[in-house]
MARLUMDREN-167280 format. One record per residue (C-alpha): residue in one letter; y, z, x. Coordinates in pm, whole numbers. Example, Ala and Ser with C-alpha at 12.3 -4.5 7.8 and 13.67 -1.06 7.14 Angstrom:
2
{"A"; {-450; 780; 1230}}
{"S"; {-106; 714; 1367}}
//
This chain:
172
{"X"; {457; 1657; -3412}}
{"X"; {281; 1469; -3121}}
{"X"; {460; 1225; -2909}}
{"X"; {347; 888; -2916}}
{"X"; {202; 791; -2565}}
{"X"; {394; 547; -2377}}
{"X"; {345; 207; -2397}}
{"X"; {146; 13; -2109}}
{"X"; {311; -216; -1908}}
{"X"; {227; -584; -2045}}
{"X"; {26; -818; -1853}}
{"X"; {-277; -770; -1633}}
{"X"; {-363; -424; -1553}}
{"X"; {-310; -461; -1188}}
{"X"; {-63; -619; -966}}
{"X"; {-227; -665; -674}}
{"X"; {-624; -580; -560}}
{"X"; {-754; -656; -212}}
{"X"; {-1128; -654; -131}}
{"X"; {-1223; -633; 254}}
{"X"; {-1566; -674; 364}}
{"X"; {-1723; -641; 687}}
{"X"; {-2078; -542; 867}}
{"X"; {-1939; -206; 830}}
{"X"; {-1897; -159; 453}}
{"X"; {-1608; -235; 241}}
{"X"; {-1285; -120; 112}}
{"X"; {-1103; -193; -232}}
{"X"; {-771; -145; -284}}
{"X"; {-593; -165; -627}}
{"X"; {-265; -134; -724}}
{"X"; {-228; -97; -1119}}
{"X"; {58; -179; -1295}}
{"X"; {98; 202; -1482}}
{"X"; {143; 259; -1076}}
{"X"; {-195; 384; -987}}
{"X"; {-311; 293; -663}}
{"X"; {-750; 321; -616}}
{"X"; {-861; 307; -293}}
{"X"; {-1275; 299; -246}}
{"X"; {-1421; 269; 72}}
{"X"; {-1810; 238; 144}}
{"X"; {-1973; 266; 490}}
{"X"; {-2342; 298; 483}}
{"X"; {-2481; 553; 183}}
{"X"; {-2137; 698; 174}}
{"X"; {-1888; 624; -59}}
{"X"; {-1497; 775; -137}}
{"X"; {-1270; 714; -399}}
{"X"; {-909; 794; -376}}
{"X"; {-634; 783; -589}}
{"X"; {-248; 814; -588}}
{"X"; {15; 770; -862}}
{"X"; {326; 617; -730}}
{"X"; {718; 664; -911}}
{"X"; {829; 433; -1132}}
{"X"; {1066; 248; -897}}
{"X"; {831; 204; -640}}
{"X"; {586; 89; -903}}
{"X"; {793; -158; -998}}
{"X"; {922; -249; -596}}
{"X"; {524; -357; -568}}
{"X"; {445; -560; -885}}
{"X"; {758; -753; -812}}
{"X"; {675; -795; -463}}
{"X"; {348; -906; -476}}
{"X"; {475; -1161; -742}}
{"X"; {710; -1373; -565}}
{"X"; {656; -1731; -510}}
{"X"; {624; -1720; -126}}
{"X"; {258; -1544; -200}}
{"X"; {202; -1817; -466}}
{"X"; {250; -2092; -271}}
{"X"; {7; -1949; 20}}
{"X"; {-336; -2138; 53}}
{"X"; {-638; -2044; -107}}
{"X"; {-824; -1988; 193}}
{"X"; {-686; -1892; 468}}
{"X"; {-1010; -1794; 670}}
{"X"; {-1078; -1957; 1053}}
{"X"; {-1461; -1975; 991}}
{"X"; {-1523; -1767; 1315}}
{"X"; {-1779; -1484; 1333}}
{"X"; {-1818; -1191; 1492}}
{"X"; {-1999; -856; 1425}}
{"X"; {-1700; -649; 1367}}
{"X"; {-1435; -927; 1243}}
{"X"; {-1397; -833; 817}}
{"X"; {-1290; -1113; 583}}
{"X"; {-1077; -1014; 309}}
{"X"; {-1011; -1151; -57}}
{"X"; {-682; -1073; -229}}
{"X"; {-558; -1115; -571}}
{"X"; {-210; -1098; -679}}
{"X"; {-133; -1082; -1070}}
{"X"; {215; -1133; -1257}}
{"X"; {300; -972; -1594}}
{"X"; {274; -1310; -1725}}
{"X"; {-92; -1323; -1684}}
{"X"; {-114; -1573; -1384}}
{"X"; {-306; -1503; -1106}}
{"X"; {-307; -1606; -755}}
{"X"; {-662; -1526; -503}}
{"X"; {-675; -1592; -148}}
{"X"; {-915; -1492; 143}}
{"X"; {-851; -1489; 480}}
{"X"; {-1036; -1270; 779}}
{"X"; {-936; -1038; 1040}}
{"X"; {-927; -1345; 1302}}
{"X"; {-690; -1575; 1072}}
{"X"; {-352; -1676; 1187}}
{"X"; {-15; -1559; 973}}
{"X"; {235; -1745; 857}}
{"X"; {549; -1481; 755}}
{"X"; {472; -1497; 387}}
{"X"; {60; -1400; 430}}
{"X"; {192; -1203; 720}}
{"X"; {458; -992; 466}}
{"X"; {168; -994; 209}}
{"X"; {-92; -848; 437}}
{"X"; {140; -571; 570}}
{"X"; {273; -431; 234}}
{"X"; {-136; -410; 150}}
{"X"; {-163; -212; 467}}
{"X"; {119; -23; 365}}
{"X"; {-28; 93; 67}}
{"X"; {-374; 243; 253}}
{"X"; {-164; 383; 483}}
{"X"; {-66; 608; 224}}
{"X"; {-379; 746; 201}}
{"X"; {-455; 773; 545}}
{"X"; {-152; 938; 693}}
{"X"; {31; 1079; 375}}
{"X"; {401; 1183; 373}}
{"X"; {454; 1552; 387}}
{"X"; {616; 1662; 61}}
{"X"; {1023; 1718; 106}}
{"X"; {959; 2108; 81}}
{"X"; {879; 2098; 460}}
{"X"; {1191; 1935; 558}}
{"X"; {1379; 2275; 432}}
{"X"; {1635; 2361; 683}}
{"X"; {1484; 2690; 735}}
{"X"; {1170; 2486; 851}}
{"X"; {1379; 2261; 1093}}
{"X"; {1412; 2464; 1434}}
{"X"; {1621; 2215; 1712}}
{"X"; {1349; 2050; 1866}}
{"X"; {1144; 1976; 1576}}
{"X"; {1007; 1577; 1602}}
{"X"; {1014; 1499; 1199}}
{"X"; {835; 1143; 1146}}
{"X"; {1001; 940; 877}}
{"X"; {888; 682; 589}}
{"X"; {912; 378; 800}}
{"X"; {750; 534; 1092}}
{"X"; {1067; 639; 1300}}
{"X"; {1044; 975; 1481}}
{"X"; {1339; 1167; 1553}}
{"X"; {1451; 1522; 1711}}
{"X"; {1626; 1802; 1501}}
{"X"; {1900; 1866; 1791}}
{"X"; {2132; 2122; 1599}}
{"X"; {2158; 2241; 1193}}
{"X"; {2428; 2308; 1074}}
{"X"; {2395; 2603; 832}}
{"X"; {2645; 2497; 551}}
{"X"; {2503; 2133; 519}}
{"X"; {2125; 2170; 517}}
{"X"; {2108; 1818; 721}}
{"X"; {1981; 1805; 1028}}
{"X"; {2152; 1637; 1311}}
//
């Protein structure tokens, strides 16, 4: 007998998708509520699609993040109106599992307040993991940790493997 497939998540199909445009191309990142994150880029003829599935508890860390009120309650348009050849304005919108919806744009040269500030660095966040991944835990083995060893970790903090202890596995 076949298992039924799970059910989708209810709501929109995507939590949060951000759209940034400049003279250079454009990039389009989605983050789907079954956890999928897309990331297309386009610079000239060339265009790459990338994809990533994400747990379910960090799945659910993002929809609920990009759902609060503070991100609600940001303006519409948050863009300065200044030009430049290189500046890229962005458009962002947010979705809750209710069905509401909340779009904004802003551009490179735009002022934060915390909440856009918050908003725009968890969408960063998310390319980042396509642009400098996280190694899988296999390489953080303690027969791959030699004392000296500079491991980086999740939040960007380097540190140096100074002694192992055998028995433990952890690095010190």
């Amino acid at each position: 007998m076949a298992e039924a497939a799970p059910e989708p998540p209810r709501g929109p199909t995507f939590c949060a998708e951000w759209i940034r445009q400049s003279s250079e191309g454009f990039d389009r990142l989605t983050m789907f509520r079954d956890g999928t994150i897309v990331w297309k880029t386009s610079r000239g003829d060339h265009s790459q699609v990338k994809r990533q599935v994400l747990d379910a508890a960090e799945r659910d860390f993002y929809c609920e993040f990009f759902s609060r009120d503070e991100f609600w309650s940001l303006p519409g348009d948050l863009r300065t109106g200044l030009t430049g050849s290189l500046a890229a304005s962005s458009s962002v919108t947010l979705a809750r599992a209710d069905g509401s919806r909340k779009a904004m744009r802003f551009d490179d040269l735009s002022t934060d307040s915390a909440a856009s500030s918050s908003l725009r660095s968890a969408l960063e966040g998310l390319k980042e993991l396509f642009l400098s991944p996280l190694a899988p835990p296999s390489r953080f083995a303690p027969e791959f940790l030699e004392p000296g060893t500079l491991p980086r970790r999740s939040h960007g903090a380097v540190f140096r493997v100074t002694r192992l202890p055998g028995a433990t596995g952890f690095g010190v």
